[in-house]
N, C-alpha and C positions, 0 to 999 in steps of 0.2 A: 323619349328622353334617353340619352345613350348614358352608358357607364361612369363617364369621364363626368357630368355634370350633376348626377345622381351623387357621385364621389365627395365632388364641390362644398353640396347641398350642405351634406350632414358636419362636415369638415367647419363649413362656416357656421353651422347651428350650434357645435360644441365651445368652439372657440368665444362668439357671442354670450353664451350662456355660462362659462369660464368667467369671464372677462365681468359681465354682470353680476354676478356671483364672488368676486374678487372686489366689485366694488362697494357692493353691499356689505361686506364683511369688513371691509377698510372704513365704510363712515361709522357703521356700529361701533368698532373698536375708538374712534378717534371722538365718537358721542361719550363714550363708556368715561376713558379720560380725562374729557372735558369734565364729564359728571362729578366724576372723582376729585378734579382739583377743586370748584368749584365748593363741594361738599368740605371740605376741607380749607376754604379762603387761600388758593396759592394759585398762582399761573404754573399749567400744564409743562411737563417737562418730563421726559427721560434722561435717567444716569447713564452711561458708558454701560454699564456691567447689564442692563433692564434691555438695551438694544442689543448687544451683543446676543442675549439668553431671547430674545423675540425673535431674532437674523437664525438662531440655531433650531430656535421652535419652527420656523418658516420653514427652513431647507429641510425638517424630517417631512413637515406636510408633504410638501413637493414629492419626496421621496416615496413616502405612500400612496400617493395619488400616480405615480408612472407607475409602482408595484401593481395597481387594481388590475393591469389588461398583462401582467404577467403569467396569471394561471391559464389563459384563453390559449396556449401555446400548446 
């Protein structure tokens, strides 16, 4: 097996397991929600200010998740 495809392998394993893991955490949150309206008798909805603070919670995740392979330098 040469380099270039060994490369590939793990490249598609992380991405995959990313990607799984991204959706896993997307139905939970949008189960959580549902739970929430429901418990409460209303149909599910986000305010303007609840997105905006979920989009800013998001983009630190991201940020710490490219910071992890920063100390490997």
């Amino acid at each position: 097996m040469s380099a270039d495809s060994t490369n590939g392998n793990w490249k598609m394993r992380i991405l995959l397991l990313g990607g799984l893991a991204g959706a896993v955490t997307g139905l939970a949150a949008a189960y959580l929600l549902v739970r929430r309206a429901e418990e409460r008798g209303v149909e599910p909805h986000l305010e303007a200010g609840e997105g905006i603070r979920l989009g800013l919670l998001l983009l630190g995740l991201l940020r710490q998740v490219s910071a992890l392979t920063e100390g490997d330098k």
